[in-house]
SEDRENTOR-404074 format. One record per residue (C-alpha): residue number from 1; z, y, x. Coordinates in steps of 0.2 Angstrom, whole numbers, always signed. Example, Ala and Ser with C-alpha at 12.3 -4.5 7.8 and 13.67 -1.06 7.14 Angstrom:
<nodes>
{node 1; {+39; -22; +62}}
{node 2; {+36; -5; +68}}
</nodes>
This chain:
<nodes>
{node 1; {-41; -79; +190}}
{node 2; {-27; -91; +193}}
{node 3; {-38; -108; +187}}
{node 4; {-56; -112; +185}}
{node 5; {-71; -115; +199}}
{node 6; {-80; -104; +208}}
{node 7; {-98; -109; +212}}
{node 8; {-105; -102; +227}}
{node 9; {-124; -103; +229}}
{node 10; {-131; -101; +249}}
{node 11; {-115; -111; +254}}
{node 12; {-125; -111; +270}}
{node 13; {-130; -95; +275}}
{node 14; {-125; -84; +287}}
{node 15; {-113; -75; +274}}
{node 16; {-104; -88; +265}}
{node 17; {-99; -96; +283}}
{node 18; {-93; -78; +291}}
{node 19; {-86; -68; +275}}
{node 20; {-83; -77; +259}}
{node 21; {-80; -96; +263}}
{node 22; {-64; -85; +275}}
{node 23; {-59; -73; +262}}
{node 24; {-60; -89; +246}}
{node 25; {-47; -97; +261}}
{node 26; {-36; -82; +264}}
{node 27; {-34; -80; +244}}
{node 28; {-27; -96; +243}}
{node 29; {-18; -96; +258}}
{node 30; {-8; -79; +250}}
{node 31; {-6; -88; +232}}
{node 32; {-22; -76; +225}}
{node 33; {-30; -89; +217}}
{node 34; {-23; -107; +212}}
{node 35; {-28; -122; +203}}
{node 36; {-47; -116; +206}}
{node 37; {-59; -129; +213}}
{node 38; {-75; -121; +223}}
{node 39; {-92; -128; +222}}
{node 40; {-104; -125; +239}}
{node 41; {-121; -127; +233}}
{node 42; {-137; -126; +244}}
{node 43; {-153; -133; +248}}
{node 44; {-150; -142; +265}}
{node 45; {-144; -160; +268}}
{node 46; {-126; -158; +275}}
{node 47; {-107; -160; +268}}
{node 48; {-93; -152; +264}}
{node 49; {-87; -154; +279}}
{node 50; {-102; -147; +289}}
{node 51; {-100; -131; +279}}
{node 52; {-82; -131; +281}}
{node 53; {-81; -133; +299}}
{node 54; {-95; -118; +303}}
{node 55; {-84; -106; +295}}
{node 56; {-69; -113; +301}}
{node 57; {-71; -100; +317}}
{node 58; {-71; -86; +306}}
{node 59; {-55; -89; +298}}
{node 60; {-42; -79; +305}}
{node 61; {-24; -85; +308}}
{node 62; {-30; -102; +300}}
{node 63; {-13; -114; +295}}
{node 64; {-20; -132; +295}}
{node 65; {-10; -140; +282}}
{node 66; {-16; -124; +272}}
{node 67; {-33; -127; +277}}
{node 68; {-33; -149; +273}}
{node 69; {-27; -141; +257}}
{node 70; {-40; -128; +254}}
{node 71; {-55; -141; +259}}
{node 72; {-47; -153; +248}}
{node 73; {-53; -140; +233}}
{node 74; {-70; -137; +241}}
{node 75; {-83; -149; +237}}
{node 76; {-104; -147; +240}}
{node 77; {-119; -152; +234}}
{node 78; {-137; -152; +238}}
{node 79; {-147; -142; +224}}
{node 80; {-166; -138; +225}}
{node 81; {-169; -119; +213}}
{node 82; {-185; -127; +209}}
{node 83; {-179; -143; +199}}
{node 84; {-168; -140; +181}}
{node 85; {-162; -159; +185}}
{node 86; {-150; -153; +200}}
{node 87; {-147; -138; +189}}
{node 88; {-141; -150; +176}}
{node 89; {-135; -164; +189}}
{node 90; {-123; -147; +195}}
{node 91; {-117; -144; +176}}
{node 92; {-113; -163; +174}}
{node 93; {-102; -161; +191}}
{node 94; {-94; -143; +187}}
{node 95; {-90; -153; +170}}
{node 96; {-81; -169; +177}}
{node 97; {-71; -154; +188}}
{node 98; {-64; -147; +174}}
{node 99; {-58; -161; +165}}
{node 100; {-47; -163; +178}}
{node 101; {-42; -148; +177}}
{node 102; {-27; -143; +167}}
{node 103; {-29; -127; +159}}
{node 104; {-41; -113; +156}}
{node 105; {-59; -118; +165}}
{node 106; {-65; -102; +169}}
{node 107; {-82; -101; +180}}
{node 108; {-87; -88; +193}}
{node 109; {-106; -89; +199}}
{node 110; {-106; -80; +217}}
{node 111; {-126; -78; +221}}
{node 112; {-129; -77; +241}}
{node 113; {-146; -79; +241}}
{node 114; {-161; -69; +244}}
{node 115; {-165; -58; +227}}
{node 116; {-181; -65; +226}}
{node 117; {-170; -80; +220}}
{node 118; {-158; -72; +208}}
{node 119; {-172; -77; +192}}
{node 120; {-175; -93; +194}}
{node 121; {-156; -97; +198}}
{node 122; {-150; -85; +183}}
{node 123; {-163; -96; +172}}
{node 124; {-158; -112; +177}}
{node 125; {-140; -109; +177}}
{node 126; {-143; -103; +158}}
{node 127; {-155; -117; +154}}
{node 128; {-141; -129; +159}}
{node 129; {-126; -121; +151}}
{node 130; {-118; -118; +167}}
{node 131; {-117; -97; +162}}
{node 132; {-120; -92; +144}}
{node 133; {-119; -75; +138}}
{node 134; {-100; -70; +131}}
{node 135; {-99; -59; +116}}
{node 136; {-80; -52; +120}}
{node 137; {-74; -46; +136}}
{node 138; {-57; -56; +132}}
{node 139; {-66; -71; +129}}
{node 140; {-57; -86; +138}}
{node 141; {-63; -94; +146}}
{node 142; {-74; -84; +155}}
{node 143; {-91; -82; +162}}
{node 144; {-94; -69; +177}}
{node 145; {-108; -71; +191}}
{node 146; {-111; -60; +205}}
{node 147; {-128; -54; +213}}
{node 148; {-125; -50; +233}}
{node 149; {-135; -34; +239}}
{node 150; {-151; -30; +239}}
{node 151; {-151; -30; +220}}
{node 152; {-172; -32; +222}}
{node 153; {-186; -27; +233}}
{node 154; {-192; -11; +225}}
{node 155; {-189; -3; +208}}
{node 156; {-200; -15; +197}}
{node 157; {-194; -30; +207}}
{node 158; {-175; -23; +201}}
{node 159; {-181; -19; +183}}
{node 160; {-188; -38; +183}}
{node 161; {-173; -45; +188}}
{node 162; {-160; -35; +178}}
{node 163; {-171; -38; +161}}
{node 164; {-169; -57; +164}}
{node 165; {-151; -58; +169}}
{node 166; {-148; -47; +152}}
{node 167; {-155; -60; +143}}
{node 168; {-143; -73; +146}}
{node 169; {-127; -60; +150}}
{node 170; {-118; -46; +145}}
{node 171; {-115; -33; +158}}
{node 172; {-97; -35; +157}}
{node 173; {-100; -52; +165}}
{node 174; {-113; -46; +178}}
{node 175; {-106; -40; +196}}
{node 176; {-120; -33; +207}}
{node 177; {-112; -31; +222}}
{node 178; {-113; -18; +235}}
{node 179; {-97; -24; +250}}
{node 180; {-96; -7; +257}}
{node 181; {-89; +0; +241}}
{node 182; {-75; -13; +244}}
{node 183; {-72; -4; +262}}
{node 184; {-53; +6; +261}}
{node 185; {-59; +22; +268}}
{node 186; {-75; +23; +255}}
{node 187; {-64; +19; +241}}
{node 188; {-54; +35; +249}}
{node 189; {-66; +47; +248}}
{node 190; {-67; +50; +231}}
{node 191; {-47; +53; +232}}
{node 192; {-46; +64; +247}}
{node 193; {-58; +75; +236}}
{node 194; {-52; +76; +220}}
{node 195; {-32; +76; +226}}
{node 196; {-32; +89; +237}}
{node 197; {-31; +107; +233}}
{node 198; {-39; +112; +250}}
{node 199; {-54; +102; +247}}
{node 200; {-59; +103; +230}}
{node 201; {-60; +123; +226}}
{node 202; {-73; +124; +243}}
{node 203; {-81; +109; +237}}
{node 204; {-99; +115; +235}}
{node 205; {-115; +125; +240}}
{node 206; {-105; +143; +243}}
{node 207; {-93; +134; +254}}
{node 208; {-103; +119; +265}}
{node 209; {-116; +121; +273}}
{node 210; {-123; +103; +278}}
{node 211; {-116; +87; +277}}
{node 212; {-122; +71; +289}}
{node 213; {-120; +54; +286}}
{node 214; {-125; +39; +301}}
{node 215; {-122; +23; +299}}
{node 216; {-126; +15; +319}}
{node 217; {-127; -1; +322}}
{node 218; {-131; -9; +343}}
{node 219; {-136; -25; +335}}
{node 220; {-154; -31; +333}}
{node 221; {-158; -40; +318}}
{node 222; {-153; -60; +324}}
{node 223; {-159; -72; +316}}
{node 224; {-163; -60; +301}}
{node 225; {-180; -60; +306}}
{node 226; {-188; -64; +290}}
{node 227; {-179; -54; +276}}
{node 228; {-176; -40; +289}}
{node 229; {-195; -36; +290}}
{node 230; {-197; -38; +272}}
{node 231; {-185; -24; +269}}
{node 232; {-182; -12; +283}}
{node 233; {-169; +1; +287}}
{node 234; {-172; +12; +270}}
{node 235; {-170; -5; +257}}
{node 236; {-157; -12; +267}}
{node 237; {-144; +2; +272}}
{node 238; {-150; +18; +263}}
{node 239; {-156; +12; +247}}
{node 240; {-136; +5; +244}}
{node 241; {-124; +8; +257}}
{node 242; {-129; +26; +261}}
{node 243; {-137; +34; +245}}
{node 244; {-118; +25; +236}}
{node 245; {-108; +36; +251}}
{node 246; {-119; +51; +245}}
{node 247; {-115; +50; +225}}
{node 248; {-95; +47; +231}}
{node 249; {-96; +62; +240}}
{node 250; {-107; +71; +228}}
{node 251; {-101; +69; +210}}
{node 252; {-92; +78; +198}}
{node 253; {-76; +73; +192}}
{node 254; {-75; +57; +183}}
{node 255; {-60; +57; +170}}
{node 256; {-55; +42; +178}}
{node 257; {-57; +33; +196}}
{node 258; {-60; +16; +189}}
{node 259; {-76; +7; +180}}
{node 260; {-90; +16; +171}}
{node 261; {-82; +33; +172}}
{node 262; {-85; +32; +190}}
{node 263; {-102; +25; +188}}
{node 264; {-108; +39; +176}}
{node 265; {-105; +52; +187}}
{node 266; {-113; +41; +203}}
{node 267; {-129; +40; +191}}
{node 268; {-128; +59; +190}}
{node 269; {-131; +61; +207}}
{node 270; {-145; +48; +212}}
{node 271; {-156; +54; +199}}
{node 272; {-155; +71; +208}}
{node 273; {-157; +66; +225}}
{node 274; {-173; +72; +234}}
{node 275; {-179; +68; +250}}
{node 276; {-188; +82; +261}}
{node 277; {-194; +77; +277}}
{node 278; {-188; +64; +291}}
{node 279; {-195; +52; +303}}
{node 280; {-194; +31; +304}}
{node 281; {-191; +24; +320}}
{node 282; {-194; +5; +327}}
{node 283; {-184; -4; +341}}
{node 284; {-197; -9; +355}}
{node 285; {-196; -29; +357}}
{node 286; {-193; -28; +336}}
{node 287; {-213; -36; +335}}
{node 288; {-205; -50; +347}}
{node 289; {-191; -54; +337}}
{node 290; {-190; -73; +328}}
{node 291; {-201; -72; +311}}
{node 292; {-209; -54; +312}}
{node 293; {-225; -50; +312}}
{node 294; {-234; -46; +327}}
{node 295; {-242; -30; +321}}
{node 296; {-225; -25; +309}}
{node 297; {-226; -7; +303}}
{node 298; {-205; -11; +296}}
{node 299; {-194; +3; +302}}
{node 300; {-175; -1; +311}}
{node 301; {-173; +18; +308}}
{node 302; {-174; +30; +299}}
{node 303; {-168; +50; +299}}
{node 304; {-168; +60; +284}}
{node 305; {-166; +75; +277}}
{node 306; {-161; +76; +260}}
{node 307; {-156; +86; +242}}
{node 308; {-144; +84; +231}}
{node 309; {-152; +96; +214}}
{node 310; {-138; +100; +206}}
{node 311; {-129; +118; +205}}
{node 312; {-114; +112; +216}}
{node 313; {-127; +107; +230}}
{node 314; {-140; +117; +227}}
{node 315; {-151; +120; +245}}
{node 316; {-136; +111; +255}}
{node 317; {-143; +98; +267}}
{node 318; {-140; +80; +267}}
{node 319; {-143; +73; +283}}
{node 320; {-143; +54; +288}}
{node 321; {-148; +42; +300}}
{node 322; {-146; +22; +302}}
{node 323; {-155; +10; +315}}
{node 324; {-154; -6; +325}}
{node 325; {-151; -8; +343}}
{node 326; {-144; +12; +344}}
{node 327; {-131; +18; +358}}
{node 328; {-114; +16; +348}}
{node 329; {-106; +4; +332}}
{node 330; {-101; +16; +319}}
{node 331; {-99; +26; +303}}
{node 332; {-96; +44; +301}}
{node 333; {-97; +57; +290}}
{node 334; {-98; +75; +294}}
{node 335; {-95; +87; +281}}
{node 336; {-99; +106; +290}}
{node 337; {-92; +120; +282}}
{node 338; {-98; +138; +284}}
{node 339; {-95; +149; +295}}
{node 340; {-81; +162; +292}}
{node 341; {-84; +181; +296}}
{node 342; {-75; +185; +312}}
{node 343; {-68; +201; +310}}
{node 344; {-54; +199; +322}}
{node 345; {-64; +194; +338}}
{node 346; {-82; +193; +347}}
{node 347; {-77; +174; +354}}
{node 348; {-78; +163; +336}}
{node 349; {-86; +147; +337}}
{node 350; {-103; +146; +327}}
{node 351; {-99; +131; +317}}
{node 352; {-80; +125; +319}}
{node 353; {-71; +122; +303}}
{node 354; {-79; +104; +297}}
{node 355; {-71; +88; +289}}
{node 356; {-76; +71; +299}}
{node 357; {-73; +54; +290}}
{node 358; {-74; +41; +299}}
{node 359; {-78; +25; +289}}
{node 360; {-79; +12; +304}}
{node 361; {-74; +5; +317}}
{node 362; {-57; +19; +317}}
{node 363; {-55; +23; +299}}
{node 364; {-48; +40; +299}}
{node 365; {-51; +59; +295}}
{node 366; {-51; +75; +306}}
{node 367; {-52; +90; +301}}
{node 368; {-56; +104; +314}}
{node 369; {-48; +120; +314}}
{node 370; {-51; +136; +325}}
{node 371; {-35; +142; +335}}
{node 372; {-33; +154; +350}}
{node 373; {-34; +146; +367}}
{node 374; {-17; +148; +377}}
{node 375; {-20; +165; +389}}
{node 376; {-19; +186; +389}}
{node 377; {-41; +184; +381}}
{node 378; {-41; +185; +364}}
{node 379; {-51; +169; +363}}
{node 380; {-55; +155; +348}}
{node 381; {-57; +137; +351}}
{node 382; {-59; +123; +339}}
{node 383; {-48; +109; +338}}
{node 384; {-45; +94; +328}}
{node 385; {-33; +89; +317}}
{node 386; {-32; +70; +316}}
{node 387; {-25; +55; +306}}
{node 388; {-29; +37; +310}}
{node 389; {-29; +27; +295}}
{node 390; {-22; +9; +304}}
{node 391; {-9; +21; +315}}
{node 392; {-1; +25; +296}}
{node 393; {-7; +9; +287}}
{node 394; {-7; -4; +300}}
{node 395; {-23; -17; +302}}
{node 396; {-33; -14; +289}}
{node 397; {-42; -29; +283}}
{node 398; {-59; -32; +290}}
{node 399; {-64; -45; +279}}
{node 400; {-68; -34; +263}}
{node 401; {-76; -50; +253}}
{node 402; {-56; -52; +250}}
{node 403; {-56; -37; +241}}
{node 404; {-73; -41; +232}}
{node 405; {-66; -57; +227}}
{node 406; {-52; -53; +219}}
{node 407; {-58; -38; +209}}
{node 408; {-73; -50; +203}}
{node 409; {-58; -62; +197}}
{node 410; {-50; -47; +189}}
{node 411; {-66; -42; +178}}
{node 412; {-64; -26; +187}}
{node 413; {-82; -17; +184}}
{node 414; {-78; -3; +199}}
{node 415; {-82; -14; +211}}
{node 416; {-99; -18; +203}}
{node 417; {-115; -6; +204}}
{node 418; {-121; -2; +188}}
{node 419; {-141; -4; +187}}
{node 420; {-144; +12; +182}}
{node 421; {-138; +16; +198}}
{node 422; {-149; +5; +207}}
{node 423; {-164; +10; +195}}
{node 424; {-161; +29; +202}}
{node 425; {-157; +21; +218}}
{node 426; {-175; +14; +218}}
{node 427; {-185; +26; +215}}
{node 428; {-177; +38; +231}}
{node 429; {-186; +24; +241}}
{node 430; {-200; +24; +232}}
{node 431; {-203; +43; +235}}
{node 432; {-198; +41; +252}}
{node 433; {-212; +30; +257}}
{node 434; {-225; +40; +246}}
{node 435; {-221; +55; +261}}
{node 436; {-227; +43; +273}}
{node 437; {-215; +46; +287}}
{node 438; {-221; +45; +304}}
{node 439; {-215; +28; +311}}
{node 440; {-210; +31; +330}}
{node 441; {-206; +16; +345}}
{node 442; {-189; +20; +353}}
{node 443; {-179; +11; +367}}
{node 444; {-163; -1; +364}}
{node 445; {-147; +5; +367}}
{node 446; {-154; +24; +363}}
{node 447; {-150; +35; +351}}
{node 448; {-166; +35; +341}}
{node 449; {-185; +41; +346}}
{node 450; {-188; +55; +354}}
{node 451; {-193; +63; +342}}
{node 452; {-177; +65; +334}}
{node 453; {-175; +80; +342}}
{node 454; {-191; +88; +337}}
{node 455; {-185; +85; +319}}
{node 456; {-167; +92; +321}}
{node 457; {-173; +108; +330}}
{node 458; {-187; +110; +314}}
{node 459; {-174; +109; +303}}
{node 460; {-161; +119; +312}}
{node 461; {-149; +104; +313}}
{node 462; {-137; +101; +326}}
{node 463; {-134; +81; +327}}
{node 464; {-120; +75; +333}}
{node 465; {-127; +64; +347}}
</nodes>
């Protein structure tokens, strides 16, 4: 997209003034996008200005001749979802935009907003001509909106608002978008698989043996009070972010990398996952926080263990956990493979030879080998074999709505989870709570409940604490 305007609903939010209103400025500031004008929309009283100054912090290396010149394409308006005359009051302004502007008007609809908003928005927008469903993928000018994570609540609140937005658009035109997928070292694993002869051949149940996934976190939930305890540790990090990591590592091979041959095979995989046993945790103070209930029964974490029931994975454990206020920041993977029989010496380690992928905040793989230690004894040590993705690379970038951006612009449908994804995706959660897991109180700064423990040593898994 080189010319149109680009409509960003929740213009106030926490995430249009940290990631988007920065990365929309750091595309124009590298020539990504020109001749493009972008509407802020939101409920609240305030000005361009307002909005521009609060995400001003955020904007790294920030020229401000650049910056006068970017705020000089940024314009806002007040818009209440509940009134089709603010809708139609927006379509009159996006109009008198374009006729200013020479050349193609094409129109990207980025929705920030609680998903409990995406109908009405999506209606309104349609009622006033401001989206209309195209019938040709070329079509110019074009129409594309964008749906930010959590795509629903449950799986009939997702079904509810997929049938709607099918109404008005094709699905070439819809983006439901899931940022981590945008992350460098998630769009690598896929490759490191699939390009490496090492890898692939031992790829499956005869060779691994089980394969962890954590996604920590030492934050608590903020000022997320309200949509946090609406939706919890398993709809807000497992039912996207972790179960996506799962079918990336899990699937077949697609016949390409790129749009719906990568989401087929996805779908493959979370149709078939199964959840077995695990254990929900909750940050003591989490009752306390800002816009929680005081007798909450929402989990900040949550420990799984989990199947994959297809032939390649058949009876491999997939482990994962995710909380709030845990002892470290990151995201690793651990891919374990299975033991060798040690012919040569009495002194192998048990479990040695395993892949780690570390998704944040180093991205990088290791892969540890066993070797003999230095000395006369005949004795096996594991080490690791590592590559640091920035020390190759350099900085890589850490705002990934950049990326997001840019392959929205591009009609690039990779980028974009397909709702049969999140239908499958769904319905995990939905089992999940039906086994009503134990939920269990644990300290800040820990590494979960006690009880962690209990549940690794029942099924026979060594966490890497």
């Amino acid at each position: 997209m080189t010319e149109g305007t680009i409509i960003l609903f929740g213009a106030t939010g926490d995430l249009s003034k940290r990631r988007i209103i920065p990365a929309l400025y750091t595309l124009f500031r590298d020539k990504k996008v020109e001749n493009f004008k972008c509407i802020g929309v939101a409920y609240e009283s305030t000005t361009k200005e307002e909005v521009l100054q609060a995400s001003k912090p955020y904007v790294e290396s920030c020229n401000e001749e650049l910056w006068n010149c970017f705020s000089a394409n940024f314009y806002y308006l007040k818009v209440d979802v509940t009134q089709q005359s603010d809708f139609v009051g927006l379509a009159d302004f996006i109009a008198s935009l374009e006729q200013k502007n020479k050349g193609v008007n094409n129109r990207l609809l980025y929705l920030a907003l609680p998903p409990q908003l995406f109908v009405t928005v999506t209606e309104q927008c349609a009622y006033a001509g401001i989206i209309n469903k195209m019938h040709d993928e070329e079509t110019v000018p074009w129409r594309r909106i964008v749906y930010e994570k959590p795509f629903g609540s449950d799986f009939q609140s997702a079904l509810l608002i997929n049938k709607t937005i099918s109404h008005y658009l094709e699905e070439f035109q819809i983006f439901r978008v899931d940022h981590y997928l945008a992350k460098d070292i998630v769009g690598t694993l896929a490759l490191v698989r699939f390009t490496n002869r090492i890898f692939e051949p031992l790829w499956n149940a005869e060779n691994i043996d089980w394969v962890e996934i954590e996604l920590s976190e030492t934050s608590d939930i903020g000022n997320r009070g309200y949509y946090y305890d609406s939706y919890g540790a398993l709809k807000d990090v497992v039912q996207n972010h972790i179960l996506q990591i799962i079918a990336l590592l899990a699937m077949e091979s697609p016949q390409s990398l790129s749009g719906d041959f990568i989401r087929d095979k996805k779908a493959e995989i979370l149709q078939k996952i199964r959840c077995s046993d695990g254990i929900l945790g909750q940050y003591r103070g989490y009752r306390e926080e800002k816009n929680v209930q005081s007798d909450s029964t929402t989990e900040t974490f949550a420990a799984l263990q989990l199947f994959v029931d297809t032939d390649r994975w058949k009876k491999v454990p997939w482990y994962i956990r995710t909380g709030k206020c845990l002892t470290k920041k990151e995201t690793v993977i651990t891919i374990q493979f299975k033991s060798v029989a040690c012919l040569l010496t009495t002194s192998c380690p048990s479990e040695s030879n395993c892949l780690t992928i570390r998704v944040m905040p180093e991205p990088g793989f290791a892969i540890t080998l066993n070797v003999k230690k230095p000395g006369p004894r005949v004795e096996v040590m594991p080490v690791a074999m590592d590559f640091c993705y920035e020390c190759k690379f350099g900085t890589v970038v850490e705002n990934v709505y950049e990326f997001v951006l840019q392959e929205v612009l591009h009609g690039e449908q990779s980028i974009s989870v397909r709702f049969d994804e999140i239908e499958y995706a769904w319905q995990v959660i939905d089992q999940i709570k039906r086994l009503n897991l134990p939920l269990c109180v644990y300290q800040k700064e820990s590494q979960g409940p006690h009880e962690l423990q209990i549940f690794a040593e029942k099924n026979k898994m060594k966490w890497r604490l």
